[in-house]
N, C-alpha and C positions, 0 to 999 in steps of 0.2 A: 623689524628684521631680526631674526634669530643666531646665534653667533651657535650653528650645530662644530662641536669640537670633534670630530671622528677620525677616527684614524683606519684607513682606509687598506683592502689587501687586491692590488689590480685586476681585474676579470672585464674587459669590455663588450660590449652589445648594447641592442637594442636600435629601435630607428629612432633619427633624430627626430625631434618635434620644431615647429618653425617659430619664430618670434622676433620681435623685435629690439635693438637695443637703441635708446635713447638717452640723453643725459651730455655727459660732457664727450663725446666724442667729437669730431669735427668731420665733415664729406668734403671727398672730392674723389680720385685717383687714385692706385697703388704707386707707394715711394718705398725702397729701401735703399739705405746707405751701404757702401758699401768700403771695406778697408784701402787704404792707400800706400799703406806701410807697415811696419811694424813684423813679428815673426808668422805673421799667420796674416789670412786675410778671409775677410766674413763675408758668409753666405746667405744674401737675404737677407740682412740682419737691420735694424737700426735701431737707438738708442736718443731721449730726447728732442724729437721733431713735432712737439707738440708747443704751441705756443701758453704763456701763464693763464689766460682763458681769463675772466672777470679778474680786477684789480686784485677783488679781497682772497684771491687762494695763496695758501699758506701751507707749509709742508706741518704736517700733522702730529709730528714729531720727532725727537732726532734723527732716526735710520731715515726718514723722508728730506730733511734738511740736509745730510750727508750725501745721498744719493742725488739730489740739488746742485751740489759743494760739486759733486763727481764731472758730472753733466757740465755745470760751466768752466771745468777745468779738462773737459774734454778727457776725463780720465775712465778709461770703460774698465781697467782692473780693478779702480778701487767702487768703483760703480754696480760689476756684476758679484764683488766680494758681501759690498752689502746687501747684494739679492741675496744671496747664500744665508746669511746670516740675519736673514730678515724673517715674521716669521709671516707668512702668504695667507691673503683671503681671496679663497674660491668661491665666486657664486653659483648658490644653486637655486633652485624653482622645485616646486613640487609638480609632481603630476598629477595624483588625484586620483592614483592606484593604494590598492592596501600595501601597510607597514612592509618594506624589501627594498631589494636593489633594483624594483622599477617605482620607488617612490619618489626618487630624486633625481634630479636631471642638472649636470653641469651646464652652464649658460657659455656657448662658445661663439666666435663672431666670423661671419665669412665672407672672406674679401675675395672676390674673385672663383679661381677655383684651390684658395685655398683656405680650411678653416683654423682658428687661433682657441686657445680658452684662457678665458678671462681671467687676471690675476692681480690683487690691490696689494699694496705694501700695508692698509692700516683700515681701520671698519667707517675712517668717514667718507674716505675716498671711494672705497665701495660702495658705501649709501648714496653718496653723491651722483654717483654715475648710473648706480645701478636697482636703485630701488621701486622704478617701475615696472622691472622685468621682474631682478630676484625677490624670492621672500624666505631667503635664508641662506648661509654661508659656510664654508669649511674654514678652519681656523691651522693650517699645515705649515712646520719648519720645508726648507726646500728639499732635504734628503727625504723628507712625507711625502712629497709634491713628486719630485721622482720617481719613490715608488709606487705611487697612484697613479701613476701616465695610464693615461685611458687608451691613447693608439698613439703608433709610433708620427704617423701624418699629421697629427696636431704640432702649430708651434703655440710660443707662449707668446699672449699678451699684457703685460705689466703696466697696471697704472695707465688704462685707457685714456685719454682727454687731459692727461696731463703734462707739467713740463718735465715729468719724470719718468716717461714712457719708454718702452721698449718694447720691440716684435720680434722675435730672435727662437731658434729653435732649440728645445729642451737643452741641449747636449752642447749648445754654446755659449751657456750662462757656465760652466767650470769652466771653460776654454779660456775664455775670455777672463776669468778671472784670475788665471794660473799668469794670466799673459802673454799664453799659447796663441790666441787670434785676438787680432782687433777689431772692435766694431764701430766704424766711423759716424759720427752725426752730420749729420745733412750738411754738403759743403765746409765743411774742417770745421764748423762753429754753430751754434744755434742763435739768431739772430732773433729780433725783438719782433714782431710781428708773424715769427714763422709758426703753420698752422699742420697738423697732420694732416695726412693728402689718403686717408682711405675711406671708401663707403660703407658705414655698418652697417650689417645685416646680421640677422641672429641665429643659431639653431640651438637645439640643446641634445647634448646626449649625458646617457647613465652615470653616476663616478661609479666610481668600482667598487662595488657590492657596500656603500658604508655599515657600518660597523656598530653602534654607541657603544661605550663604556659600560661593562657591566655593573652591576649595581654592588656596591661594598655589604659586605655582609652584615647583618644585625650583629 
C-alpha cells in the first residue's frame, strides 16, 4: 500500500462505487454515546467503544498511546487535542479511470443512513484494518483533513476496530477539544470486553481533486 502524500483543494462529485470493509471492525447495531455533563453536550458522537480486539494490539506509537492514556481517563479534550495534532491517514482505492480526480476514491463506511470516512491515526492501523479494500492512502495534518471535507453529511471515523475509535462529526473534534462539548464513552467507562455495535458496509467516493506535488526543478 502506497502512502500517496497530497494535499488536496475540496471539489466533491462523482457517484459512489459499492465495496466492502473488512478487517478489524466488529458488527452489530448503531451505538452513539452521548454527553451527560460537562459545557456542551454531543451529538451523535462516541469515542472509544471498541474493545482491545486480539491480545497482541498495541498503540503504534506515542500519539496512539496518548489517545489510549485519553480514553481510559475518560478525557475527550485531551483525546480530540491529540486528533488535531495527529497527523491522519485516509484511505483510498483506485478506480481504474485515467490519471484525475476520478482516479481515486475515498473508502467511506455506511451505517445505516448514514455514511463515515475513514480515518487512522498511524499506516499500521490502516493496513490492518484496511488493506483488503484500500490500495493506497492520504497522509493529511487535521486542518488538511478539514479542508478536504468532501460533503458536509460525512462524519469522521477514526481508528475503526480499535480501542481508540471515534465516530463523531467533522466540526466536533475542535469542540470537543476547546472543551466546548463532551463526548461521553459508552456508560461513563469503556469496560473490558465492550465491542463496537455498528454494521460495516462500504462505499467510496472522490477526495477532492488530489493534487501530487510538483516535481522540483532540475
Amino acid at each position: 500500500m502506497r502512502d500517496q502524500a497530497y494535499r488536496d483543494q475540496a471539489s466533491p462529485g462523482g457517484t459512489p462505487a459499492d465495496g466492502e470493509v473488512r478487517g478489524g471492525a466488529r458488527s452489530g447495531g448503531a451505538h452513539h454515546g452521548e454527553a451527560e455533563s460537562g459545557p456542551g453536550r454531543s451529538e451523535d458522537a462516541r469515542v472509544g467503544g471498541t474493545d482491545a480486539g486480539p491480545p497482541q494490539w498495541q498503540p503504534a506509537d506515542a500519539a496512539e498511546r496518548a489517545l489510549l492514556d485519553a480514553v481510559s481517563r475518560a478525557d475527550c479534550a485531551a483525546f480530540f487535542t491529540m486528533v488535531m495534532s495527529s497527523r491522519l491517514r485516509i484511505p483510498t482505492r483506485s478506480t481504474g479511470a485515467p490519471p484525475g480526480p476520478a482516479a481515486t476514491t475515498f473508502c467511506t463506511w455506511q451505517v445505516g443512513d448514514r455514511r463515515f470516512l475513514i480515518a487512522f491515526t498511524s499506516p499500521r492501523l490502516l493496513m490492518a484494518n484496511m488493506a483488503d479494500v484500500a490500495d493506497g492512502f492520504l497522509s493529511l495534518s487535521f486542518d488538511e483533513l478539514v479542508e478536504t471535507w468532501p460533503d458536509p453529511h460525512l462524519r469522521l471515523a477514526l481508528n475503526l476496530g480499535t480501542p481508540i475509535d471515534a465516530f463523531v462529526r467533522i466540526d466536533t473534534v475542535a469542540r470537543a477539544a476547546r472543551g466546548d462539548l463532551e463526548v461521553a464513552l459508552p456508560g461513563g467507562q469503556r469496560s473490558a470486553g465492550q465491542t463496537a455495535t455498528m454494521t460495516p458496509s462500504a462505499a467510496a467516493i472522490p477526495p477532492s481533486r488530489p493534487t501530487p506535488p510538483s516535481p522540483s526543478p532540475p
